[in-house]
MARDREN-239327 format. One line per 2 residues: number of its first residue (from 1); their letters; for each residue x, y, z of N, C-alpha, C, O. Coordinates in nm, 2 decimals. Each point is the difference from the previous one (the first is absolute). Layout:
BEGIN
NUM	a	X Y Z X Y Z X Y Z X Y Z | ...;
END
This chain:
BEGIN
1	xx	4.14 8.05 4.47 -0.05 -0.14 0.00 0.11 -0.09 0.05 0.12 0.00 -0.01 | -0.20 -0.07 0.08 0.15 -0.11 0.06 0.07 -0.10 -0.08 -0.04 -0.07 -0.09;
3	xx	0.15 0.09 0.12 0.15 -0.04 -0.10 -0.02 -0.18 -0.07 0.04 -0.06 -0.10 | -0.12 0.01 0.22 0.02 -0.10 0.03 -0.11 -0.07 -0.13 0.02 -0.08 -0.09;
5	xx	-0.15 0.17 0.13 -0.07 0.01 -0.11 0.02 0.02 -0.13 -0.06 -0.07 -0.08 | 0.15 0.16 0.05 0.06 0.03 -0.16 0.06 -0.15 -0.04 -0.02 -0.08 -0.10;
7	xx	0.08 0.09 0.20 0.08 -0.11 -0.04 -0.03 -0.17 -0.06 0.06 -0.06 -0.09 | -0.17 0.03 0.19 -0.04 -0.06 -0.04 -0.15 -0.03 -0.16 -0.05 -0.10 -0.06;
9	xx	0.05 0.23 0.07 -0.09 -0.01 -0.15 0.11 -0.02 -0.11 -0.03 -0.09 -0.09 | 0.18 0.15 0.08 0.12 -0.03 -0.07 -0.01 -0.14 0.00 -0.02 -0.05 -0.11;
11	xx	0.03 -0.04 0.23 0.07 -0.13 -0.03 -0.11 -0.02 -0.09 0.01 0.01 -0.12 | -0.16 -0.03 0.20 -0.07 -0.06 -0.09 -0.03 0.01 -0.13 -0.07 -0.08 -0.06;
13	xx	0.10 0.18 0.01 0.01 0.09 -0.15 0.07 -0.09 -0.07 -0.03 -0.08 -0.08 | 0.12 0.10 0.12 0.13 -0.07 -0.04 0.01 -0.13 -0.03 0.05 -0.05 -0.10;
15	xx	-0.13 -0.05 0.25 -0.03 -0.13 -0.04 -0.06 -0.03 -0.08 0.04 -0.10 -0.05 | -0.13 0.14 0.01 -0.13 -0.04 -0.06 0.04 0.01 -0.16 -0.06 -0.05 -0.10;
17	xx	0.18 0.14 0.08 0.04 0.09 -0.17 0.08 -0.13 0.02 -0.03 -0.09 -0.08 | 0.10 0.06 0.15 0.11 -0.10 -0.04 -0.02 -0.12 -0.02 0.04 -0.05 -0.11;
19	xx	-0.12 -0.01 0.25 -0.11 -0.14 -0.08 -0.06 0.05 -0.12 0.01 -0.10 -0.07 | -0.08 0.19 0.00 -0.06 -0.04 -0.12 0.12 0.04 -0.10 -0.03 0.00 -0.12;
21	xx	0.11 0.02 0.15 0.11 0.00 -0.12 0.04 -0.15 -0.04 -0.01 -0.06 -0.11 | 0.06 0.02 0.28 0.06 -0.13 -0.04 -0.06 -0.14 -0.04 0.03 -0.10 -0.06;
23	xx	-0.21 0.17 0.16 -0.08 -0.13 -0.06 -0.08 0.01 -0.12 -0.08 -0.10 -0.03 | 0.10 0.24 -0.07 -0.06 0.01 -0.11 0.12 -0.06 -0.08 -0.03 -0.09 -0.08;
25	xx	0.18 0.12 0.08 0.11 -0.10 -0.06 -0.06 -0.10 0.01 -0.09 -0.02 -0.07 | 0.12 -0.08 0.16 -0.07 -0.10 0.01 -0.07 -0.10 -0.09 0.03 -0.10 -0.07;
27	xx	-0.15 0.18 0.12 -0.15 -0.06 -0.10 0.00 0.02 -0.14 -0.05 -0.07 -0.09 | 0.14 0.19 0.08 0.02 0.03 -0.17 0.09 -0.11 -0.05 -0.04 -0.04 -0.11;
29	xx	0.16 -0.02 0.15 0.08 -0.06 0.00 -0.07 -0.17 -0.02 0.02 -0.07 -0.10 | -0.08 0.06 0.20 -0.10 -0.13 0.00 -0.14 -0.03 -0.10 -0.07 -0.10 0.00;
31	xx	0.06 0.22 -0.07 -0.11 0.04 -0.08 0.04 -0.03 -0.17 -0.06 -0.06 -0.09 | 0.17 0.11 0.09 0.08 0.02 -0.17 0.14 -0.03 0.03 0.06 0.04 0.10;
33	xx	-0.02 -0.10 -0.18 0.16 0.01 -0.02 0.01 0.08 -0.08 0.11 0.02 -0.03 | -0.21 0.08 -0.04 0.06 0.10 -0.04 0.10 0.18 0.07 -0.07 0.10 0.01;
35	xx	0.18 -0.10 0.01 0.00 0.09 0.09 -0.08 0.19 0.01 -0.03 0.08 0.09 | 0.04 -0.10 -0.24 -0.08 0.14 -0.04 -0.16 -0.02 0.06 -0.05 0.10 0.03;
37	xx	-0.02 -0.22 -0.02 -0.13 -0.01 0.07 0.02 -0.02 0.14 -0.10 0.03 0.07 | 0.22 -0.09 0.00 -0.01 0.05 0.14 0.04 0.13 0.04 -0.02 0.03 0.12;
39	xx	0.09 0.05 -0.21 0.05 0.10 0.07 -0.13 0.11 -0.04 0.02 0.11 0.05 | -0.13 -0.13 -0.12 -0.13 0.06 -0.04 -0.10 -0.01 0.14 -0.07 0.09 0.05;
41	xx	0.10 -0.23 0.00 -0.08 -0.05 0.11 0.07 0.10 0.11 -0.07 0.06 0.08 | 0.18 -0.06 -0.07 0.04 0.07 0.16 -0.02 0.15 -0.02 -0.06 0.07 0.08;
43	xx	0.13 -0.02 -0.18 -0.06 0.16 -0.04 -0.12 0.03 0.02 0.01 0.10 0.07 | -0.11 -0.13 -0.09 -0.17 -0.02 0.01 -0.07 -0.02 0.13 -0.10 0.04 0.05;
45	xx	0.21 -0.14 0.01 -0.06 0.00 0.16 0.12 0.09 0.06 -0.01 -0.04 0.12 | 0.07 0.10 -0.12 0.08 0.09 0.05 -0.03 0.12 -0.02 0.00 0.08 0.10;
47	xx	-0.03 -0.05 -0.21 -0.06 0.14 -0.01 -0.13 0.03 0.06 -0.02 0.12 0.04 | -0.08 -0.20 -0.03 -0.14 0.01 0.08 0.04 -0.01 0.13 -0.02 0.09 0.07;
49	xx	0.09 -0.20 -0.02 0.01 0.00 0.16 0.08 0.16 0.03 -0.05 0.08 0.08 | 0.13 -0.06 -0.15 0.07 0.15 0.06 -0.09 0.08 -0.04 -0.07 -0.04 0.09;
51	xx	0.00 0.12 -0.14 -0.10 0.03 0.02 -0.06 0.04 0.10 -0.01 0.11 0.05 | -0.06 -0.26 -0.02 -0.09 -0.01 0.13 0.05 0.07 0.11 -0.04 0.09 0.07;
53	xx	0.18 -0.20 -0.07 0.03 0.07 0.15 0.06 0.13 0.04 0.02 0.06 0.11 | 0.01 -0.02 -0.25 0.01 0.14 0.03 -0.14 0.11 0.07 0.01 0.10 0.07;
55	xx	-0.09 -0.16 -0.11 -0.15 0.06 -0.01 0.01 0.00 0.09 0.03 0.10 0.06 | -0.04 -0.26 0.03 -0.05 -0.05 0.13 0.12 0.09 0.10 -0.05 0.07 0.09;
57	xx	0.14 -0.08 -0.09 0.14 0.01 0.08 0.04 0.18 0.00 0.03 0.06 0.11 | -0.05 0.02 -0.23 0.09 0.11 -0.04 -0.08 0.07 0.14 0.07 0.03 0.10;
59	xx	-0.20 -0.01 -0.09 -0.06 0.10 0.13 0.06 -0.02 0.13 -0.02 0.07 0.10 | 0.12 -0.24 -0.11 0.04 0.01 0.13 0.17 0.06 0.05 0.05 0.09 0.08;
61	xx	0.00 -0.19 -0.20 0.17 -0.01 0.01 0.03 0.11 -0.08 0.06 0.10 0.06 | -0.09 -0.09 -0.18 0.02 0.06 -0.12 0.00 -0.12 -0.10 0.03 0.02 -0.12;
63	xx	-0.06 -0.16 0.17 0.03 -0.09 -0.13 0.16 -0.01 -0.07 0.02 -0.02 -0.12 | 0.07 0.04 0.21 0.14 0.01 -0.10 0.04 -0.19 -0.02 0.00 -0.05 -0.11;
65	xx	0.00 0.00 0.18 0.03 -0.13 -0.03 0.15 -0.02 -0.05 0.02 -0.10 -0.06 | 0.08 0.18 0.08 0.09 0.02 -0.08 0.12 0.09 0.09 -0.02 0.11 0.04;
67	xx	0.08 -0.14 -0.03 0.13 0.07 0.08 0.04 0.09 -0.09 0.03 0.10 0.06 | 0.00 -0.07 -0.24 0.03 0.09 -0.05 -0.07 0.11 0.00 0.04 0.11 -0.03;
69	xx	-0.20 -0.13 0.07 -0.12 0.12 0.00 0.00 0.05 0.14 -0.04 0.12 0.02 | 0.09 -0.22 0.08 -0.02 0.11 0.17 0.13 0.04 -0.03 -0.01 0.12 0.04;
71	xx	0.14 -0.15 -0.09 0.15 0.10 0.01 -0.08 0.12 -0.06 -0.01 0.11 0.07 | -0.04 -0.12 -0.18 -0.02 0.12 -0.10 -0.08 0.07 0.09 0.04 0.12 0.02;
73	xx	-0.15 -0.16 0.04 -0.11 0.11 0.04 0.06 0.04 0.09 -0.02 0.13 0.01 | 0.13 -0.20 0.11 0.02 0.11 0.08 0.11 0.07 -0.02 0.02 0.09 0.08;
75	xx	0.08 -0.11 -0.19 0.09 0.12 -0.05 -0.08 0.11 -0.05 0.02 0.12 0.03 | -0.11 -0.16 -0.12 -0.13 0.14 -0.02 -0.08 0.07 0.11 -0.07 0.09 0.00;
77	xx	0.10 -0.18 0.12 -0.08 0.08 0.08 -0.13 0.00 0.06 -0.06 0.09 0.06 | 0.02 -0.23 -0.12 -0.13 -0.06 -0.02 -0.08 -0.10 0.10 -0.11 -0.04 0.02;
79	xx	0.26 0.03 0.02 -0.03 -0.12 0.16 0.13 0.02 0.07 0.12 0.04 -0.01 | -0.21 -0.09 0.10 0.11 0.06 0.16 0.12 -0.11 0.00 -0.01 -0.11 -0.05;
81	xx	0.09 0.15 0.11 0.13 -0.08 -0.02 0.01 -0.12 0.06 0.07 -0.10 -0.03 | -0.17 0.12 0.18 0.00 -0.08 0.08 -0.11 -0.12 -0.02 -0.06 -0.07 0.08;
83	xx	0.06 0.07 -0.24 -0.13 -0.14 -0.06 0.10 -0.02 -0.07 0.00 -0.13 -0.01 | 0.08 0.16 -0.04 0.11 -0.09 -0.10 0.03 -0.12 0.01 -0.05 -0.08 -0.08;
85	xx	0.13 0.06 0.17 0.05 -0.12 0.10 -0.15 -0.10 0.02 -0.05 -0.03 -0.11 | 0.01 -0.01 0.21 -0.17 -0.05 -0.01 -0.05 0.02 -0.14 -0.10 -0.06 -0.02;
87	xx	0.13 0.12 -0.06 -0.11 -0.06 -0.12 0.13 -0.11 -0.08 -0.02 -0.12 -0.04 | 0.12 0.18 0.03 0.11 -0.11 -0.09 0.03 -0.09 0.04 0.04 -0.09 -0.07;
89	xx	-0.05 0.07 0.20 -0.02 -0.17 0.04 -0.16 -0.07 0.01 -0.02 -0.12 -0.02 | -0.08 0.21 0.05 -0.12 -0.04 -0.04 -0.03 -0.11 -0.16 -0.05 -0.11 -0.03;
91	xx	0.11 0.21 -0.02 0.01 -0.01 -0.16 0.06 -0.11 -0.07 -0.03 -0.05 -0.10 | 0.15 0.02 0.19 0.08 -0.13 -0.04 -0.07 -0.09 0.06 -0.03 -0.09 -0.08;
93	xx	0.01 0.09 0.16 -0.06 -0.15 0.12 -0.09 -0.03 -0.06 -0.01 -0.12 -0.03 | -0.12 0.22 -0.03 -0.06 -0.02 -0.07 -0.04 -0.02 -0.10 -0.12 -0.01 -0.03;
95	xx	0.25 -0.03 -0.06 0.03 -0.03 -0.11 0.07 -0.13 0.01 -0.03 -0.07 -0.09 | 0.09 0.02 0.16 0.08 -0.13 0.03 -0.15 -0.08 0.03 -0.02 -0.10 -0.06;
97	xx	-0.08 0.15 0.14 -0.11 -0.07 0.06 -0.08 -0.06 -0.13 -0.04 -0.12 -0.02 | 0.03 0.26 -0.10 -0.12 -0.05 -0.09 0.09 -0.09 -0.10 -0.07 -0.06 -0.08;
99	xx	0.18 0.04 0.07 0.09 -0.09 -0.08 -0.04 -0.15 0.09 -0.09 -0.08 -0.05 | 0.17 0.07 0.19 -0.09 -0.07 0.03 -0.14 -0.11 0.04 -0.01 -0.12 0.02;
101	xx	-0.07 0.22 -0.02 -0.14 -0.04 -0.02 -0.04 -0.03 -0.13 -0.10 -0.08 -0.01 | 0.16 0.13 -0.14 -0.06 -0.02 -0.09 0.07 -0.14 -0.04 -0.06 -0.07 -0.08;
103	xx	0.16 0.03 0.14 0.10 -0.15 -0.01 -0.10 -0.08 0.06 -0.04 -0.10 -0.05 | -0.02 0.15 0.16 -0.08 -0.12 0.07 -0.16 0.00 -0.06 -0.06 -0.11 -0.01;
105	xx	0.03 0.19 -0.01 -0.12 0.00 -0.13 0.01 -0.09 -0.07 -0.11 -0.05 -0.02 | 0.22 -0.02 -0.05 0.00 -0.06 -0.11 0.05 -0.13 0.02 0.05 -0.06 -0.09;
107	xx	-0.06 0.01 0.22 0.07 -0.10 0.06 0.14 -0.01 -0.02 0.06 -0.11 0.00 | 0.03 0.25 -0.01 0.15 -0.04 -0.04 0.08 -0.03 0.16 -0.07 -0.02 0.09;
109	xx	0.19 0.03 -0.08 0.09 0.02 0.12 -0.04 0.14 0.08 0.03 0.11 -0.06 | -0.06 -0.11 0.11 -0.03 0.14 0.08 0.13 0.10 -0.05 -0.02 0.10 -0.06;
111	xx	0.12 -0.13 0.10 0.14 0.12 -0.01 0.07 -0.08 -0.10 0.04 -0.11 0.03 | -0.02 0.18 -0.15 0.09 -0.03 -0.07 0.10 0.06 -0.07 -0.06 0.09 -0.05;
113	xx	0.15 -0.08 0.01 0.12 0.08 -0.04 0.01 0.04 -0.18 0.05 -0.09 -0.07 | -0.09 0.22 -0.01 -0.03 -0.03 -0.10 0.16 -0.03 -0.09 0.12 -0.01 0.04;
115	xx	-0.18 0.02 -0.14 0.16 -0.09 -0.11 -0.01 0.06 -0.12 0.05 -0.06 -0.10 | -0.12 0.17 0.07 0.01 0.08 -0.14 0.04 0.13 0.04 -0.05 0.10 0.06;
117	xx	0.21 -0.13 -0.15 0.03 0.09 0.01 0.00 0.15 -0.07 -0.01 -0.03 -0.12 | 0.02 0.17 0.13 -0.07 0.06 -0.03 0.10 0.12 -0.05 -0.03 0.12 0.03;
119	xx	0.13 -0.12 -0.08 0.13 0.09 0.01 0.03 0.00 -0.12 0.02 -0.11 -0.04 | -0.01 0.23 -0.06 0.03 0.10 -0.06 0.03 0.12 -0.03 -0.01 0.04 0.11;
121	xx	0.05 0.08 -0.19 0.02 0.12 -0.04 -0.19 0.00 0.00 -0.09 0.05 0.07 | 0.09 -0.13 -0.19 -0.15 0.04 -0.03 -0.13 0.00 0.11 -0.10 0.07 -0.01;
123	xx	0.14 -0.17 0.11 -0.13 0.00 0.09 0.08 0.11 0.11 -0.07 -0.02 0.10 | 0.13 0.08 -0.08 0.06 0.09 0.05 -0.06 0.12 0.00 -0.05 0.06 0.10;
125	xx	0.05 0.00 -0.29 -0.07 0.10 0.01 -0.13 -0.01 -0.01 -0.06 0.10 0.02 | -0.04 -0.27 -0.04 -0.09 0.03 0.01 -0.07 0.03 0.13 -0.11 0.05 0.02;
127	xx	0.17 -0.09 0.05 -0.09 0.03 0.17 0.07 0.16 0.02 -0.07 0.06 0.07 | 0.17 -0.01 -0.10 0.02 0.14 0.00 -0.13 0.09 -0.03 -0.06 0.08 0.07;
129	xx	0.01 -0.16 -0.24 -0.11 0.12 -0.04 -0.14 -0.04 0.05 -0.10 0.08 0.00 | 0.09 -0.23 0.06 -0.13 -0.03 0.08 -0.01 0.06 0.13 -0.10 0.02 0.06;
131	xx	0.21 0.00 -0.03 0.01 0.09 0.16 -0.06 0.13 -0.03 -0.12 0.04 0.01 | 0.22 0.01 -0.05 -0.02 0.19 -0.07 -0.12 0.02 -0.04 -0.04 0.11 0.02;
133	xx	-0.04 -0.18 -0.08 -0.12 0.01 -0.07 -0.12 -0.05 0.13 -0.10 0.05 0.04 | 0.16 -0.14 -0.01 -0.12 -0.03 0.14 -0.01 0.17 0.09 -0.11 0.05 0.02;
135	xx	0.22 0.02 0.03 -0.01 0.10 0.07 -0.04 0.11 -0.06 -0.07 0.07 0.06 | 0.11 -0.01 -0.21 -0.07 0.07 -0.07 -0.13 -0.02 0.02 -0.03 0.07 0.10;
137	xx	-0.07 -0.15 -0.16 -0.12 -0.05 0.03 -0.02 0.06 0.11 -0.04 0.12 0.00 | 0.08 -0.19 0.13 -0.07 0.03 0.13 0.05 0.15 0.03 -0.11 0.05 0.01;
139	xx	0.22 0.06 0.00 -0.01 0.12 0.06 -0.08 0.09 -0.11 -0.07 0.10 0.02 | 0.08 -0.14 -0.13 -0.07 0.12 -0.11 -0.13 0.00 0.04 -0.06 0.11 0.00;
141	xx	0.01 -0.26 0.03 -0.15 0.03 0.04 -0.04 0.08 0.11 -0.09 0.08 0.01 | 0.18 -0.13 0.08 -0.04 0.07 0.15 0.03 0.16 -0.04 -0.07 0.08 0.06;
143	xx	0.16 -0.04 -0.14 0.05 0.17 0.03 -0.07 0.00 -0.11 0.07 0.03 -0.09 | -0.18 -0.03 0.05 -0.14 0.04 -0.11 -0.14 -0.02 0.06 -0.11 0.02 -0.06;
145	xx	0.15 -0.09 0.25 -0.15 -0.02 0.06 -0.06 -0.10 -0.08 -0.13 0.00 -0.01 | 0.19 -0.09 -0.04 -0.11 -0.13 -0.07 0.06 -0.08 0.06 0.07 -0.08 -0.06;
147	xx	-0.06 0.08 0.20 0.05 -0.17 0.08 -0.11 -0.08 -0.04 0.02 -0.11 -0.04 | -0.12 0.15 0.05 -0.15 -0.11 -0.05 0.08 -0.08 -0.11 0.05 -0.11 0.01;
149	xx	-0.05 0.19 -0.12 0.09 -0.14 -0.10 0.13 -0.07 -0.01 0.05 -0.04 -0.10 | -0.02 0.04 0.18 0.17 -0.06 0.05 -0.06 -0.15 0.00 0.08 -0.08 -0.04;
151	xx	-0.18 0.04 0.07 -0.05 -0.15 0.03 0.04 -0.08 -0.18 0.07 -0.10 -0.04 | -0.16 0.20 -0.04 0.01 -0.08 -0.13 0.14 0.03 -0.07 0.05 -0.08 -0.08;
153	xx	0.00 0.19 0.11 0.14 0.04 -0.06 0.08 -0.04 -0.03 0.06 -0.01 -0.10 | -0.03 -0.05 0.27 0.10 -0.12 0.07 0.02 -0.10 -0.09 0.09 -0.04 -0.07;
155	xx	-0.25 -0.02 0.09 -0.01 -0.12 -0.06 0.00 0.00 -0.15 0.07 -0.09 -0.06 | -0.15 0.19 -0.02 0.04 0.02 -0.15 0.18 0.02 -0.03 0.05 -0.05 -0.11;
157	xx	0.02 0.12 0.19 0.18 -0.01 -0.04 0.02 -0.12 0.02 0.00 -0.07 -0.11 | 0.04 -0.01 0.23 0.01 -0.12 0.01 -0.02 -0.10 -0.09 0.10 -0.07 -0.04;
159	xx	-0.23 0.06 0.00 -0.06 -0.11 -0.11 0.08 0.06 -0.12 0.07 -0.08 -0.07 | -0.08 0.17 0.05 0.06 0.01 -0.13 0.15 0.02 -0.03 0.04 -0.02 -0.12;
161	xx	0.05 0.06 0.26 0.09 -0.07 0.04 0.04 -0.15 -0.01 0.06 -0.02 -0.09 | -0.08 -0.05 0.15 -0.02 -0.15 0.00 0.01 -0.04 -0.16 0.08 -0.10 -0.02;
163	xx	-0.14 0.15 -0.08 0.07 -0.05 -0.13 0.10 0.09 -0.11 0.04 -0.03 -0.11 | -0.03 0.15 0.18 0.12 0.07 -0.08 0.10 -0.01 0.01 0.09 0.01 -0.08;
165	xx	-0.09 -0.02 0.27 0.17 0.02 0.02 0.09 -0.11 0.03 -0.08 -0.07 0.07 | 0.15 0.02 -0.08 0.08 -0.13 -0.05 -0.01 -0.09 0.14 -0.01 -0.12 0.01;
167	xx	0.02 0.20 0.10 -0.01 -0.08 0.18 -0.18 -0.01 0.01 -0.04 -0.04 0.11 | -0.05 0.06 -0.18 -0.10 -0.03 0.02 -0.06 0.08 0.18 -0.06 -0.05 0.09;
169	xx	0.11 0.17 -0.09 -0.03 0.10 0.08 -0.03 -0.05 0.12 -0.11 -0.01 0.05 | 0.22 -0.03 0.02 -0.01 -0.06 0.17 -0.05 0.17 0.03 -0.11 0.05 0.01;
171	xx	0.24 0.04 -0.01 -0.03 0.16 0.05 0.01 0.02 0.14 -0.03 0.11 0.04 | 0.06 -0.20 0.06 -0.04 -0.05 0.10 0.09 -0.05 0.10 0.03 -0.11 -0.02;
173	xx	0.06 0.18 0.16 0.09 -0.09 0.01 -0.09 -0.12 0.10 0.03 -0.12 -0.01 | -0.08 0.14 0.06 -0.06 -0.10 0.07 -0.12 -0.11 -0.06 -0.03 -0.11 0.04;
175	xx	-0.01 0.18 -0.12 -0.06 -0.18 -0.10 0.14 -0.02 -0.08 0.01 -0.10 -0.07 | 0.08 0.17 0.08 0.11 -0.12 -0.13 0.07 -0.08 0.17 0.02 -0.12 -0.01;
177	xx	0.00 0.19 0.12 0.06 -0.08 0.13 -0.15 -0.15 0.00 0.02 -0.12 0.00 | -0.12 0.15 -0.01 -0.09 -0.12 0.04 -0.01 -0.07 -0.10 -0.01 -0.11 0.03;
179	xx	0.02 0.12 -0.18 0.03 -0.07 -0.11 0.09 -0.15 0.01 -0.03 -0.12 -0.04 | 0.16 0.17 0.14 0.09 -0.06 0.00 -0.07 -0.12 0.06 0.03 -0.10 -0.06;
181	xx	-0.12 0.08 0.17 -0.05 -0.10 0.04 -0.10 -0.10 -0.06 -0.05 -0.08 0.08 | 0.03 0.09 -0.21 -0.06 -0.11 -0.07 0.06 -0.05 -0.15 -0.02 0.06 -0.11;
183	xx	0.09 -0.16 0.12 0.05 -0.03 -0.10 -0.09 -0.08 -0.13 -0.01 -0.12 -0.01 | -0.05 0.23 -0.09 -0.19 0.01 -0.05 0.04 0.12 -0.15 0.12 0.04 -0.01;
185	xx	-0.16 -0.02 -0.05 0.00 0.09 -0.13 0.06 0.09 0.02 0.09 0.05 -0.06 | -0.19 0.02 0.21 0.03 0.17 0.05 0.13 0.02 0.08 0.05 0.11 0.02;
187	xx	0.01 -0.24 0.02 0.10 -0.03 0.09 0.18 0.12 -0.07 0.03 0.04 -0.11 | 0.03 -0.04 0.21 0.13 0.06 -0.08 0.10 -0.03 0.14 -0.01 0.04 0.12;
189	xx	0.11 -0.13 -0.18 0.15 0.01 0.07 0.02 0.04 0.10 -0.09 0.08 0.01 | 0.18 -0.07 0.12 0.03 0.11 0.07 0.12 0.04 -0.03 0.07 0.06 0.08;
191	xx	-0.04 -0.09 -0.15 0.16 0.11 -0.11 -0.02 0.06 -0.08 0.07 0.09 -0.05 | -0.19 -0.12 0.01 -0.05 0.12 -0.10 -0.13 0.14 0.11 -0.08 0.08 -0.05;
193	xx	0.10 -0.10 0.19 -0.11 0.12 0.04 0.11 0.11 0.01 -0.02 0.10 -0.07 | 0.12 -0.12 0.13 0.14 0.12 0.03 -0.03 0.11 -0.10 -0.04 0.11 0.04;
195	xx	0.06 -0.13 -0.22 -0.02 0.09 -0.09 -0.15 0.03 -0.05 -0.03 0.09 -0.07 | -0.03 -0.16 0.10 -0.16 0.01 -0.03 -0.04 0.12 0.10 -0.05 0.10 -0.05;
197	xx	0.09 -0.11 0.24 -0.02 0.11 0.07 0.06 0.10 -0.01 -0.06 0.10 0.06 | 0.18 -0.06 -0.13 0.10 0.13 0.00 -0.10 0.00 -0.15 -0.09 0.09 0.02;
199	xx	0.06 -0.14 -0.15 -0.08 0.09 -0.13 -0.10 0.06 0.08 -0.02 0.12 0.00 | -0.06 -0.21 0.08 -0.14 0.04 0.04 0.00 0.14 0.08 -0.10 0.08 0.02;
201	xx	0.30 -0.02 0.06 0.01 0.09 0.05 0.03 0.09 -0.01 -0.01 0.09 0.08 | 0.05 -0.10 -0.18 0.07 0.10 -0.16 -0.13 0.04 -0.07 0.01 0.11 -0.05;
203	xx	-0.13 -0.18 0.01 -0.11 -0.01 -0.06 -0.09 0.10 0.11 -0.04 0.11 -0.03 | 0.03 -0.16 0.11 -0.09 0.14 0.13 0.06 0.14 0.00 -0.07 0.11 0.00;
205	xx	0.21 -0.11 0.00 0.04 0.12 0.06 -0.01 0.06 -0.18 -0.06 0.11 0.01 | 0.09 -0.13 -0.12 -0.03 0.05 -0.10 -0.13 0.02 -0.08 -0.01 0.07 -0.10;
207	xx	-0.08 -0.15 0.17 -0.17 0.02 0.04 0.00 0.11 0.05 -0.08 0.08 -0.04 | 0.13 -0.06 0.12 -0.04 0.13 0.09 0.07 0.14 -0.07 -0.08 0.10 0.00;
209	xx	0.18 -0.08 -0.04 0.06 0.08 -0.11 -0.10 0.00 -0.08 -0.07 0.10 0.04 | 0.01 -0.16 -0.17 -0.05 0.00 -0.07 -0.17 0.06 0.04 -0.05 0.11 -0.04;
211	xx	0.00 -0.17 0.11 -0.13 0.08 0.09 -0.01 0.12 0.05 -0.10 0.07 -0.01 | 0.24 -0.02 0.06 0.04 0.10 0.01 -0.03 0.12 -0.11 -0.10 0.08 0.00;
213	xx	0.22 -0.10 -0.10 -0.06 0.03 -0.12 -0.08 0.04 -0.13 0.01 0.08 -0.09 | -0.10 -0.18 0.14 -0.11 -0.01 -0.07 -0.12 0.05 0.13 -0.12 0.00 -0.02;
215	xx	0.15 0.01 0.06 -0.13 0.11 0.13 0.06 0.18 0.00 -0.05 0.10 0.05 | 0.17 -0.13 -0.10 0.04 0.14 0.05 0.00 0.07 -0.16 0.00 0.12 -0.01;
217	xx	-0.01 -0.18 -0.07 -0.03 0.05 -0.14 -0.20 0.05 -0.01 -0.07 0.10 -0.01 | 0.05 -0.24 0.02 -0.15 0.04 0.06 -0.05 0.16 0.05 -0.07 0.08 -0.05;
219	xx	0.13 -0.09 0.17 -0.05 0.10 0.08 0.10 0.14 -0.09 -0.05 0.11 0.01 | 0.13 -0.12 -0.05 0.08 0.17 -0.07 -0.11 0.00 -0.13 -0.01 0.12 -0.05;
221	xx	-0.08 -0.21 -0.03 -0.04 -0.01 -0.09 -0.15 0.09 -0.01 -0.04 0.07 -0.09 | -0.04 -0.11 0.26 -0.09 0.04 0.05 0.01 0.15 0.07 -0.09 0.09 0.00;
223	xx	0.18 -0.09 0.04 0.06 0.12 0.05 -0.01 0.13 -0.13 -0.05 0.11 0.00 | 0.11 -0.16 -0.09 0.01 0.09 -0.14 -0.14 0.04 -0.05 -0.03 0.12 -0.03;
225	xx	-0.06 -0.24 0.04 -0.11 0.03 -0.09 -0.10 0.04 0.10 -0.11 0.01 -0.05 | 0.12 0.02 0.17 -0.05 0.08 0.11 0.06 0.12 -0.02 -0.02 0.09 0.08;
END
């Protein structure tokens, strides 16, 4: 399939997760001063939009939306090397776009610079185990033949991510790079993406260890009772 093609189902993946991130912050924001009820509102529309476009998107690209899921798939082997590149700028552009557009949705400044800053030990390791857990999720499924449910999986870790782990599960280096452009609920610093992208890369590559593991136990387990 042509490159050009993948690629562009990536941005638009991408745009579309990222505007409803930052224009579900937003509306939640403008809705409640309570923060536990906006951060209910953006979880809720984040978890259904990812979903969707996984549905809509995965038969084309693979739906990664995410530069830590195309490194991983093609260290596994899973995608050609020569989509890496094209999908990881796909993925950011398309993420700076839906930050963007969801500013201009709401009548704000089109480009703005966010100001919450986002730096700790603790939010550290939490996008560590929102990473790791995002890629568990997606290779365990695929090396068990249930890519069909990777759509709801995604989005069930995630969502439930989003209120366990202390960074509220960006997982993402390229929605935490598009984040930075709306300064809005969902918004985060650009001094705080540096350590946010090295957890989220420490969180993939230990995602994939752990999937590892847990598929290769699997299969010796089946193997036995065969």
């Amino acid at each position: 399939m042509n490159t050009l093609r993948l690629a562009l189902a990536e941005f638009f993946g991408t745009l579309v997760l990222v505007a409803t991130v930052v224009g579900s912050g937003i509306m939640g924001t403008q809705m409640s001063s309570d923060p536990g009820v906006a951060l209910l509102i953006n979880t809720l529309s984040t978890i259904f939009v990812l979903a969707l476009l996984i549905l809509i998107l995965g038969p084309i690209s693979g739906a990664h939306f995410n530069p830590a899921v195309t490194l991983v798939m093609w260290a596994k082997k899973l995608q050609p090397g020569t989509h890496v590149l094209p999908y990881v700028i796909a993925q950011v552009a398309g993420a700076i776009g839906g930050a963007i557009l969801a500013n201009v949705m709401f009548d704000q400044a089109p480009i703005q610079i966010a100001t919450t800053e986002r730096v700790s030990p603790g939010l550290f390791i939490g996008e560590i185990v929102a990473t790791a857990g995002l890629l568990v999720v997606i290779l365990v499924f695929i090396a068990r033949d249930q890519a069909r449910f990777v759509p709801f999986a995604v989005a069930a870790w995630i969502g439930s991510a989003y209120f366990f782990t202390s960074s509220t599960s960006f997982a993402n280096p390229a929605v935490t790079i598009g984040r930075v452009f709306s300064d809005s609920f969902a918004g985060i610093a650009p001094a705080s993406v540096g350590p946010f992208v090295l957890a989220q890369l420490i969180g993939a590559a230990l995602g994939a260890v752990l999937a590892w593991a847990i598929i290769n136990s699997t299969n010796k387990k089946e193997n036995h009772v065969g």
